[in-house]
C-alpha positions as CSV (number, residue, x, y, z in Angstrom):
1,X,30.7,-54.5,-18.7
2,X,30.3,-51.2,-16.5
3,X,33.1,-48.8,-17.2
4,X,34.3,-46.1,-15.0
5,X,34.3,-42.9,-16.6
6,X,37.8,-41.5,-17.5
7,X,38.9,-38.7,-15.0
8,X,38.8,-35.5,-16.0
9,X,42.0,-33.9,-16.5
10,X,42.4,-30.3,-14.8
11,X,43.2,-27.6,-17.5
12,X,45.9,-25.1,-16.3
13,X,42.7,-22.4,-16.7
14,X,40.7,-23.8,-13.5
15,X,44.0,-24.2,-11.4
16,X,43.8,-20.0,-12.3
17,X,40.2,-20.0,-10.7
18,X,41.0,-21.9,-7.9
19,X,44.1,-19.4,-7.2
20,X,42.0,-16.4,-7.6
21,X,39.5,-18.0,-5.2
22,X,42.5,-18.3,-2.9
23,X,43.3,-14.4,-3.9
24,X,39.5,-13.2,-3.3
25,X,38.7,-15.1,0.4
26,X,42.6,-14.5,1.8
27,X,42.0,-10.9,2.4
28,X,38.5,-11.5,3.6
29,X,39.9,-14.2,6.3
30,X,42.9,-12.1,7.1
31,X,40.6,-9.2,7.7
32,X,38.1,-11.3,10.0
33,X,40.9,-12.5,12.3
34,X,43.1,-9.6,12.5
35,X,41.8,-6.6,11.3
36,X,44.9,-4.4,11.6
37,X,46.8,-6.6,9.1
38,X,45.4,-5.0,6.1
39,X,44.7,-1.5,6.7
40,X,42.4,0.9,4.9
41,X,41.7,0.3,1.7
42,X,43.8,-2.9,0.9
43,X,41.8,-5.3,1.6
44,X,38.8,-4.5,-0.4
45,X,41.6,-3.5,-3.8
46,X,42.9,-7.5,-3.5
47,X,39.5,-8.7,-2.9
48,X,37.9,-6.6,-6.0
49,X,40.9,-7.1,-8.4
50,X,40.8,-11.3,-7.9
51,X,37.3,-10.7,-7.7
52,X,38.0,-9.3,-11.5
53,X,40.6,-11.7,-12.7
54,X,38.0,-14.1,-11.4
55,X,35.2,-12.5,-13.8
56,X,37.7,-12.7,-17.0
57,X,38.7,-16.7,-16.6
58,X,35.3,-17.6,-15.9
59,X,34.0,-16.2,-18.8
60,X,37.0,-18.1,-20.5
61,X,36.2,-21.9,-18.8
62,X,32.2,-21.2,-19.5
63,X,32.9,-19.8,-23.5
64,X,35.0,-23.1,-23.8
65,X,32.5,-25.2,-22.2
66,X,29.9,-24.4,-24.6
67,X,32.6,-25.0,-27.5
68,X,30.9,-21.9,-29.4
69,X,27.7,-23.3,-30.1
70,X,24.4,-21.2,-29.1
71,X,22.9,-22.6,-25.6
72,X,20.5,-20.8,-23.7
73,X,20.9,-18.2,-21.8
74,X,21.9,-20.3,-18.6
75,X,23.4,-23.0,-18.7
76,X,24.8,-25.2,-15.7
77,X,27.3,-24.2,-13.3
78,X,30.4,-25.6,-13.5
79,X,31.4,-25.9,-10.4
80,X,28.2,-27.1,-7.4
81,X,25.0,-26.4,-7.7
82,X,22.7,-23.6,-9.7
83,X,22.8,-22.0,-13.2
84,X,25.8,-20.3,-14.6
85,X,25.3,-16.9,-17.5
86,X,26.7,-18.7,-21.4
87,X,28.8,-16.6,-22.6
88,X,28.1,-17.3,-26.3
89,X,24.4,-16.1,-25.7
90,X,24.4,-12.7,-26.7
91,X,22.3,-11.1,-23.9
92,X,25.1,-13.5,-22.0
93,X,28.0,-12.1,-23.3
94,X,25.9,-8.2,-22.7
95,X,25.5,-9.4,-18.7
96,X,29.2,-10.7,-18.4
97,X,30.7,-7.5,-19.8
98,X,28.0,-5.4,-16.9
99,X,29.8,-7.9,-14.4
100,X,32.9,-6.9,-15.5
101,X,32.3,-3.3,-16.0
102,X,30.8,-3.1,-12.8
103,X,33.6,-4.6,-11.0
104,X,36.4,-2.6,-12.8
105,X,34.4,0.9,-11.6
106,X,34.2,-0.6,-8.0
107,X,38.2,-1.7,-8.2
108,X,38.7,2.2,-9.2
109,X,36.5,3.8,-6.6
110,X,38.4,2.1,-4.0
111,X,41.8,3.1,-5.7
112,X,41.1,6.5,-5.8
């Protein structure tokens, strides 16, 4: 007998991502067809700040991928094709807190 496997059931965590995807490429649309919709320096503030809430769920849907346990460094992406950064490694968790650094200097440079 060949079972199909069970579908997997969507956590309330990726319906986050997929809504900060929405947040991070609206403005960047928005922007490309009418420029004078979001002027100055509002585009790039939504973009950086879903880019950020973006970082801190990710981190969240990888850590709970890997259930805790000690993977390599990369593991595989969750979502298409490529390698994804484990966040239980501890060079991992080093790189996603640089990410996240990085993107929370960048959020206040175009603040202030």
């Amino acid at each position: 007998m060949n079972r199909s496997p069970k579908p997997k059931k969507v956590t309330s965590l990726e319906y986050g991502i997929v809504a900060m995807l929405i947040v991070v490429l609206a403005p960047i649309a928005i922007s490309l067809i009418t420029p004078q919709l979001l002027p100055g320096k509002t585009a790039p503030i939504i973009i950086l700040l879903g880019a950020l809430i973006l970082v801190v769920l990710s981190y969240f849907q990888y850590k709970h991928l890997t259930n805790g346990q000690k993977y390599p460094l990369f593991v595989p992406k969750l979502y298409g094709f490529g390698l994804g950064i484990n966040p239980n490694h501890p060079i991992g968790k080093l790189l996603w807190i640089v990410i996240f650094l990085l993107l929370l200097f960048s959020l206040m440079t175009a603040i202030f």
